[in-house]
C-alpha positions in Angstrom: 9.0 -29.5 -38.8 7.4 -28.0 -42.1 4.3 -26.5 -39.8 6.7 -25.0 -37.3 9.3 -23.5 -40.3 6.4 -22.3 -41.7 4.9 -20.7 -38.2 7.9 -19.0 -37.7 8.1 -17.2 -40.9 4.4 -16.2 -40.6 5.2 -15.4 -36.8 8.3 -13.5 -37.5 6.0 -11.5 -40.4 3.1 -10.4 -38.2 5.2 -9.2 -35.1 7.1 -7.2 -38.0 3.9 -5.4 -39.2 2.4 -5.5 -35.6 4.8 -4.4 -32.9 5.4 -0.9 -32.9 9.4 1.0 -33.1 8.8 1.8 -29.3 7.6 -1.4 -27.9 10.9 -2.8 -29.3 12.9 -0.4 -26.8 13.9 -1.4 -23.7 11.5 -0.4 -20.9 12.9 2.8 -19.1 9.9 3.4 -16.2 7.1 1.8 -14.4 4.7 3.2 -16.8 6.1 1.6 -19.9 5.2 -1.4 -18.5 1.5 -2.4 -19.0 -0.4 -4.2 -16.5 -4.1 -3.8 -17.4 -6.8 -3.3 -15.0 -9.7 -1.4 -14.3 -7.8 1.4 -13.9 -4.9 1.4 -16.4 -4.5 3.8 -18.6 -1.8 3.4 -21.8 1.7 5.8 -21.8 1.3 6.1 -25.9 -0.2 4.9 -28.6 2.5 2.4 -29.7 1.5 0.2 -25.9 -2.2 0.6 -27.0 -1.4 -0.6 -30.6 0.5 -3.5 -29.6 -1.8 -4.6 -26.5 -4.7 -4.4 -28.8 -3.2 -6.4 -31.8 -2.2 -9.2 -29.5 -5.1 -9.4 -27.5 -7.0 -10.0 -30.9 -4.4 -12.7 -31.8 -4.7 -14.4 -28.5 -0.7 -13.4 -27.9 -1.0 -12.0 -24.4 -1.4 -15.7 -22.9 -0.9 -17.4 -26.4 -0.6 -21.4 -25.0 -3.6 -20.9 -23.1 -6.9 -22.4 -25.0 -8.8 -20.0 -27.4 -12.0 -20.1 -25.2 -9.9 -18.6 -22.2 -8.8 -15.9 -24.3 -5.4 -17.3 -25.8 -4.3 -18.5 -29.0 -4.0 -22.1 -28.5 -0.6 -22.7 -29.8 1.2 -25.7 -28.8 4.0 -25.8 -26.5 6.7 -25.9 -29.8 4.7 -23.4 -31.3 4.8 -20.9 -28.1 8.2 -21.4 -28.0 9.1 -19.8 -31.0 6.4 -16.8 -30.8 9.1 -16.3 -27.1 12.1 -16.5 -29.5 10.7 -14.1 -32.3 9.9 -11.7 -29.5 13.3 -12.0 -27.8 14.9 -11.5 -31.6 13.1 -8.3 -32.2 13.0 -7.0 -28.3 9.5 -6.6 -28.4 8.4 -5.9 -24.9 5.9 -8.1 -23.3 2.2 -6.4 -24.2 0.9 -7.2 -20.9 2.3 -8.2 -17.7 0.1 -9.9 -14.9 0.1 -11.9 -11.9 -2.7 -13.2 -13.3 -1.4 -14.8 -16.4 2.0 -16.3 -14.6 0.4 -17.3 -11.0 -2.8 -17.5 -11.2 -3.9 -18.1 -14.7 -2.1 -21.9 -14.4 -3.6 -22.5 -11.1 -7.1 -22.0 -12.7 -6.3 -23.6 -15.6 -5.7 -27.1 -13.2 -8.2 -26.3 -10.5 -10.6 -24.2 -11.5 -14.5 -24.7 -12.6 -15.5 -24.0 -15.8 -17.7 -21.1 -14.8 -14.3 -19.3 -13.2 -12.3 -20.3 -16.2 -14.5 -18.8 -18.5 -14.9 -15.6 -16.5 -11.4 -14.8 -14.7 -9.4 -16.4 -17.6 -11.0 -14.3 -20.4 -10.8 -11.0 -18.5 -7.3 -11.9 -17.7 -6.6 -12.4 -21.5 -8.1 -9.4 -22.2 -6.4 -7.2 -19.3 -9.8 -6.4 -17.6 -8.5 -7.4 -14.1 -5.4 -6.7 -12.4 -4.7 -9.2 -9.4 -2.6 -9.8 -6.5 -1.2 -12.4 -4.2 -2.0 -13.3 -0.4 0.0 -15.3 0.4 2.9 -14.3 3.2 1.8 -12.8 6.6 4.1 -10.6 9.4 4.9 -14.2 10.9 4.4 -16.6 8.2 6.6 -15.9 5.3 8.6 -18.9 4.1 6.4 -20.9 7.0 3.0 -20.2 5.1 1.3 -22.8 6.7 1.5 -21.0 10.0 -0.6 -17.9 8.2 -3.6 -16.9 10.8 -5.5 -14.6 8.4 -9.2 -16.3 9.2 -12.1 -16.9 7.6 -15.2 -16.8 9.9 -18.3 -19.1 7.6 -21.2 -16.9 7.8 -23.4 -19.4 5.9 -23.5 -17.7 2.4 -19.9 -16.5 2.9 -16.8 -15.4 4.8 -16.0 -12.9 7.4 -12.3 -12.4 6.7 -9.9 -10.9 8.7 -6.5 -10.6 9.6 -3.4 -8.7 7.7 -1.0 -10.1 4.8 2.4 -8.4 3.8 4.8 -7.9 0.8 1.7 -7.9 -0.9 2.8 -6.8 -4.9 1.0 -3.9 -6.6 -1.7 -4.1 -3.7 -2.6 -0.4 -4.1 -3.2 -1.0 -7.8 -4.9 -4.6 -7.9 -8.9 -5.2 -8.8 -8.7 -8.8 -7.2 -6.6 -10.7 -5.0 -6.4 -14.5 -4.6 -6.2 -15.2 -1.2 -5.3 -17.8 1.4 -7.6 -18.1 4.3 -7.3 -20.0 7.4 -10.8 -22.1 7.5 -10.2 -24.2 10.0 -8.1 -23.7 12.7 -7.7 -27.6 13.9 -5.4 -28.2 10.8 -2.8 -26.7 9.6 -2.5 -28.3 6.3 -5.9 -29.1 5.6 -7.5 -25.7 7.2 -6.6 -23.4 4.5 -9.1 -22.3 1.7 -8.1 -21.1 -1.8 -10.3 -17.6 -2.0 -10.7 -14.8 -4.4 -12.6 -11.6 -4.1 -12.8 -7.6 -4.6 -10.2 -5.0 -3.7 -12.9 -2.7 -3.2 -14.9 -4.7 -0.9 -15.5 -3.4 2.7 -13.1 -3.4 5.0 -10.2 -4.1 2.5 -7.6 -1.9 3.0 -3.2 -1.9 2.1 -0.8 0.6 2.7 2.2 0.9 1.0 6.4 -0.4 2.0 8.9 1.8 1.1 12.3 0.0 0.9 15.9 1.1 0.7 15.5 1.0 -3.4 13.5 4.4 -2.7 10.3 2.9 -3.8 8.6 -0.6 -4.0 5.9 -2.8 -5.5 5.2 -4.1 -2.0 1.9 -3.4 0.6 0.7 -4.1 3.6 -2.6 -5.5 3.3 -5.6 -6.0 5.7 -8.7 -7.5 6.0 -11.4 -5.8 8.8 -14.9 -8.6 8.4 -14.8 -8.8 4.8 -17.4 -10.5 3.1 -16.1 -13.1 0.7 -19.0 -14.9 -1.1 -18.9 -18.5 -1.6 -20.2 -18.2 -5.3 -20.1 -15.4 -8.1 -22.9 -17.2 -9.8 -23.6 -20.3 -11.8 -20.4 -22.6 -11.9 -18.4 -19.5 -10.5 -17.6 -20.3 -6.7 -15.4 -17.5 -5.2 -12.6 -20.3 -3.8 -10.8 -22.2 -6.0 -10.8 -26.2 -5.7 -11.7 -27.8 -2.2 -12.7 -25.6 0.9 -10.1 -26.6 3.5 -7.7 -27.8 0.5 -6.0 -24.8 -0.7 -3.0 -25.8 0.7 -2.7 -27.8 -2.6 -3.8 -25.1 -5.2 -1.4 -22.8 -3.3 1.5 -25.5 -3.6 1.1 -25.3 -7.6 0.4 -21.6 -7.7 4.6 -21.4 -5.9 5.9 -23.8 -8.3 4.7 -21.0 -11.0 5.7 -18.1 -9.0 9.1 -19.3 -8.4 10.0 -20.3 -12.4 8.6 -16.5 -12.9 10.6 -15.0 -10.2 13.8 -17.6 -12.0 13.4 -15.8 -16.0 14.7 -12.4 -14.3 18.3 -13.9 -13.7 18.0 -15.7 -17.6 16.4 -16.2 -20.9 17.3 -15.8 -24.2 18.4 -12.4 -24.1 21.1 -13.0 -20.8 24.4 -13.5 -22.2 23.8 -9.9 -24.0 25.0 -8.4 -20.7 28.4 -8.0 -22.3 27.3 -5.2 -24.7 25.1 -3.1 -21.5 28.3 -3.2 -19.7 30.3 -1.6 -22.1 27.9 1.2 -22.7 27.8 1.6 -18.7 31.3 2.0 -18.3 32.1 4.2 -21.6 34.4 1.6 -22.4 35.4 -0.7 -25.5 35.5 -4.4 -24.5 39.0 -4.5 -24.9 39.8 -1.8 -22.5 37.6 -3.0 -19.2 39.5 -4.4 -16.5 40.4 -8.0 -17.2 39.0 -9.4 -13.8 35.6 -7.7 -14.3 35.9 -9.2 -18.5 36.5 -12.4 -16.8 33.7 -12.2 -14.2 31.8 -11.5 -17.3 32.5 -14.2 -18.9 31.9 -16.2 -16.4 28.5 -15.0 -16.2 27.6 -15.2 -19.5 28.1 -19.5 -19.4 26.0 -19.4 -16.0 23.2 -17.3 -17.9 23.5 -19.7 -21.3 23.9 -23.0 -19.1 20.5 -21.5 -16.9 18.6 -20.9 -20.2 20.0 -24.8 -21.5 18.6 -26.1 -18.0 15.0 -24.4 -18.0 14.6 -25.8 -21.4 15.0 -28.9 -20.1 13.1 -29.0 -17.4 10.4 -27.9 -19.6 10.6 -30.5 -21.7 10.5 -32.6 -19.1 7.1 -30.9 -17.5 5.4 -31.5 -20.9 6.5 -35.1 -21.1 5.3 -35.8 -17.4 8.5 -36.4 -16.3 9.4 -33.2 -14.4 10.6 -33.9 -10.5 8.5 -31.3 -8.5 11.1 -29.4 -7.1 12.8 -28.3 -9.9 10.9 -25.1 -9.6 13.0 -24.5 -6.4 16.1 -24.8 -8.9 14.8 -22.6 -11.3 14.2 -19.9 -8.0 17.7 -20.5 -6.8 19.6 -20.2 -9.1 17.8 -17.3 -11.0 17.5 -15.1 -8.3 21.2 -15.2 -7.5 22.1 -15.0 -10.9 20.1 -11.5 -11.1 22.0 -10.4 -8.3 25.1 -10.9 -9.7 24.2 -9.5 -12.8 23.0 -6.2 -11.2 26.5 -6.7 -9.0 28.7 -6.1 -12.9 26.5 -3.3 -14.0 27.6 -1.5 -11.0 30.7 -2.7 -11.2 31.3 -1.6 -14.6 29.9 1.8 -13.9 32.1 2.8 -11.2 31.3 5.3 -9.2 28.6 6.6 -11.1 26.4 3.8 -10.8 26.3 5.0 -7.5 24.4 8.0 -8.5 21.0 8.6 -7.1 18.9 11.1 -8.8 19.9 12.7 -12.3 18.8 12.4 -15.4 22.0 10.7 -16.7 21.3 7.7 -14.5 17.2 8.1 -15.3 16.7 8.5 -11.6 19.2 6.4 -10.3 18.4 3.6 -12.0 21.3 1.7 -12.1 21.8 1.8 -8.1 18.2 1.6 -7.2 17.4 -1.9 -9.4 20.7 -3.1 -7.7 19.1 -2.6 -4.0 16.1 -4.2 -5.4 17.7 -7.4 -6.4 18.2 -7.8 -2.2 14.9 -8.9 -2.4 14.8 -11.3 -5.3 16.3 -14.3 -2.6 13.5 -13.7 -0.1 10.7 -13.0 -2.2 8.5 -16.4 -3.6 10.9 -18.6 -0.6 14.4 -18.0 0.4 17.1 -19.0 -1.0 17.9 -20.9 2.0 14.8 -22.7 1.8 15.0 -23.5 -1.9 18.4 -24.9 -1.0 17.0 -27.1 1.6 14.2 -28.3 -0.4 16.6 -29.3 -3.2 19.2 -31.2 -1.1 16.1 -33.1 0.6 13.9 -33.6 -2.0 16.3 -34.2 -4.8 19.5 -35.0 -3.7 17.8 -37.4 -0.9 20.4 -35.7 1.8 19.3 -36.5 5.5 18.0 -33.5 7.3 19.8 -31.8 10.4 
């Protein structure tokens, strides 16, 4: 307890000389938001500063190992660099689908030659990524995907289309899943990853009702995927013909990340962010909203109590596999109803749609976003079936 007292005060000391005034703001735009890339460019100084230090301190992915770029804290010792963050509101200084998707599925499946290249330009914020996973007909039925890998000896000829395909149009890389054999459905699906700029690669953008969107259309025209990158560096990840499994423990990771935006640490704060949307002291705003508030507030705190948990568990091996699909659940709708009191709270003004007052609309346009947060990484529905099968052993219809 000593080591960790003693982290924590030197943790606490360098994020004070290290993070910058403005990268302990909340983030108001896209661009304040860092994703890294071949061709990202920083808003300010104050996100270069702060990327930079932590990348030297192996903070962007600080529990991974120090050869893949992180700073090989322990799982107690992450924890509390999360909590002196949270205390301070110290923006994340890189975001990724790399470092919360596929970063752990490399970490479990990958060869040393890809963990040493993908993980350290990950780290470092060399390559931006993306996931294809869902197609037009095979969205919470992934298995069903057709997208189809032709073997050409040396490599693939992909093609075939993928959708709701995040940050597509900005992505160096996508990890992909590819039909390989079309007698199994299961066992016919390979894990690959290649080039956004290769030949006949191509995504075009989904506007929703929000008025804008992460989300692309993505296809695939006889792309060449190579079987290997070089020594020890195969351009699939695990088995060909087994992706299916890498893909399985890829979700479990997109679903806990999709979970943190309906809690955390920083959740039961809500209270104060409602009060400055509706220009109100607390003691003045309608008592059914306070109490719908309040209500929230134990969800967020009792969310935050049961991801703790279940990360404990996890570490000691004792984690039941579809506790991910909780984590989904109940996050998601727990964001919704989050983004349900802000506009609540603001009345008609958080109806707004383009002034500066609102930034843009803000307020309304996150709220139609949150629509998506029950589809997106598995429906709700689906979750719901998967925990009333798989952990409350309920019969099936």
């Amino acid at each position: 307890m000593a080591d960790l007292d003693n982290f924590r005060t030197e943790t606490r000391a360098w994020l004070e000389a290290n993070c910058p005034a403005e990268m302990r703001e909340p983030a108001r735009d896209e661009s304040d938001i860092y994703w890294g890339g071949r061709k990202a460019t920083f808003k300010n100084d104050a996100q270069k500063a702060w990327f930079e230090a932590c990348v030297a301190k192996g903070y962007t992915v600080p529990a991974w190992p120090k050869e893949y770029g992180g700073a090989g804290l322990s799982a107690a010792e992450a924890k509390i660099l999360r909590q002196e963050m949270a205390a301070i509101n110290a923006r994340p200084p890189l975001s990724s689908f790399g470092i919360w998707m596929l970063g752990p599925a490399l970490l479990k499946f990958g060869t040393e030659g890809q963990k040493q290249r993908f993980l350290n330009e990950i780290a470092r914020g060399e390559i931006r990524w993306c996931q294809g996973y869902s197609e037009p007909g095979s969205g919470s039925d992934l298995v069903s995907m057709q997208t189809f890998g032709e073997d050409k000896g040396d490599h693939w000829e992909v093609s075939g289309q993928k959708i709701w395909t995040s940050y597509a149009n900005h992505a160096d890389w996508i990890f992909c899943l590819v039909r390989t054999d079309k007698a199994d459905k299961y066992q016919g699906i390979t894990f690959m990853l290649f080039d956004m700029e290769s030949q006949g690669v191509t995504t075009k953008p989904i506007l929703l009702i929000s008025g804008s969107s992460p989300f692309c259309e993505t296809f695939f025209d006889g792309v060449e995927v190579p079987k290997s990158y070089g020594d020890d560096c195969p351009g699939f990840v695990g088995e060909i013909n087994r992706g299916w499994d890498v893909a399985k423990y890829l979700l479990g990771h997109e679903r806990e990340m999709i979970s943190g935006m309906g809690g955390g640490e920083g959740t039961a704060a809500i209270g104060s962010a409602l009060n400055r949307r509706a220009g109100k002291d607390g003691d003045s705003i309608d008592p059914c909203l306070r109490a719908e508030l309040a209500m929230f507030d134990v969800d967020a705190l009792s969310f935050t109590a049961m991801g703790e948990k279940f990360m404990d568990e996890m570490k000691a091996g004792k984690g039941h596999p579809a506790q991910p699909n909780m984590m989904k659940y109940v996050g998601t709708e727990l964001n919704k109803r989050r983004h349900e009191l802000m506009m609540s709270a603001g009345g008609s003004r958080s109806l707004e749609w383009e002034s500066d007052e609102t930034s843009g609309g803000k307020p309304s346009r996150n709220w139609l976003r949150t629509k998506a947060n029950s589809i997106e990484g598995g429906t709700s529905e689906v979750m719901l079936n998967v925990v009333s099968k798989r952990i409350l052993d309920l019969p099936g219809a």
